[in-house]
C-alpha positions, 0 to 999 in steps of 0.5 A: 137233181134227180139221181140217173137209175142205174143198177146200183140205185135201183129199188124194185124188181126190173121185169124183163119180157122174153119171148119164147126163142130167147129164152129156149137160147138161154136154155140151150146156153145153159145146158152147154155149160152144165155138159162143162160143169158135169164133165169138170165134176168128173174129171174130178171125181176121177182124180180124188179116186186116182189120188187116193189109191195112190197114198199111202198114209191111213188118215189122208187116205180115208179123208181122200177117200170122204173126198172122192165119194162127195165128188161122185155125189157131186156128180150125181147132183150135177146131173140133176141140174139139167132137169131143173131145166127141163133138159137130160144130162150128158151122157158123154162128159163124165167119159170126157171128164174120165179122159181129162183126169188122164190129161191132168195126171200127165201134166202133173208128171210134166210139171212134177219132173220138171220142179223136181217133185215125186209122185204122188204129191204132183198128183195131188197137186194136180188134184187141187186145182182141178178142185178149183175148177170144179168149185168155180164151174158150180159157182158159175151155174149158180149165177147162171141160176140167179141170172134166169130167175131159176132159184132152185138152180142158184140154190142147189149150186150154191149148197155145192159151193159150200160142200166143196169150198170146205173139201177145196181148203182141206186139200189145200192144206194137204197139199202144202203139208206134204211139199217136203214130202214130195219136193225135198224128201222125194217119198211117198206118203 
């Protein structure tokens, strides 16, 4: 009995033939979510930099610091993105991005209030998952890359994953460390 193809058995390359308004769809689809990935990548950038002038401790400080200038480099290579395919970068989402930090910082008072948490660790918090959007919206690109065939895609965002997995932890662990700071002590740090 002959095995049924499936994606799993499947040995050799499957070329699939697209016609021009199909792929300028995908195109389309794509530079749609790069204006999501770019003003994620912002919010984030606006957050790290926010964050930082809030702490007051010289070595988390410095590393938030480290942390907002490889979100602004993220950024830059965000933009860069859009010329892989042939398209121009948003020129409104890193101001919405800017605008969606803003949102992040006021739920980060609403749920810091609300558990009993003292700024600024709710704003860091706040400033980790925004690290995980990030990182994911990257990790999605990268399969939109690998999807469309476009290497150069796949790999720029998957250089990014990397970078800012390493960033995501630390700021994990950062985060965890100063819960006694901000929940029990009530301090700043």
């Amino acid at each position: 009995m002959t095995p049924k193809a499936s994606i799993a058995n499947i040995k050799e390359p499957i070329l699939v033939e697209l016609d021009g308004a199909s792929w300028d769809a995908y195109l389309d689809s794509t530079e749609k979510w790069l204006d999501n990935v770019l003003m994620i990548q912002a919010s984030f950038r606006e957050l790290a930099e926010d964050v930082r002038a809030k702490i007051e401790e010289p070595h988390f400080h410095a590393y938030l610091g480290e942390v907002a200038e490889k979100a602004q480099a993220h950024e830059d290579r965000a933009e860069g993105l859009y010329r892989i395919i042939g398209r121009d970068p948003s020129r409104l989402r890193p101001a919405l991005g800017a605008l969606t930090a803003k949102v992040r910082q006021g739920w980060a008072d609403v749920f810091g209030l609300a558990g009993g948490a003292k700024a600024p660790w709710r704003d860091l918090h706040q400033l980790f998952l925004s690290s995980l959007s990030a990182m994911s919206a990257f990790g999605a690109t990268e399969q939109l890359g690998y999807s469309l065939g476009l290497h150069e895609l796949a790999n720029e965002c998957f250089a990014i994953v990397d970078e800012k997995y390493t960033h995501h932890l630390l700021l994990q662990e950062l985060t965890l460390e100063m819960v006694p700071w901000g929940i029990l002590y009530k301090a700043p740090f």
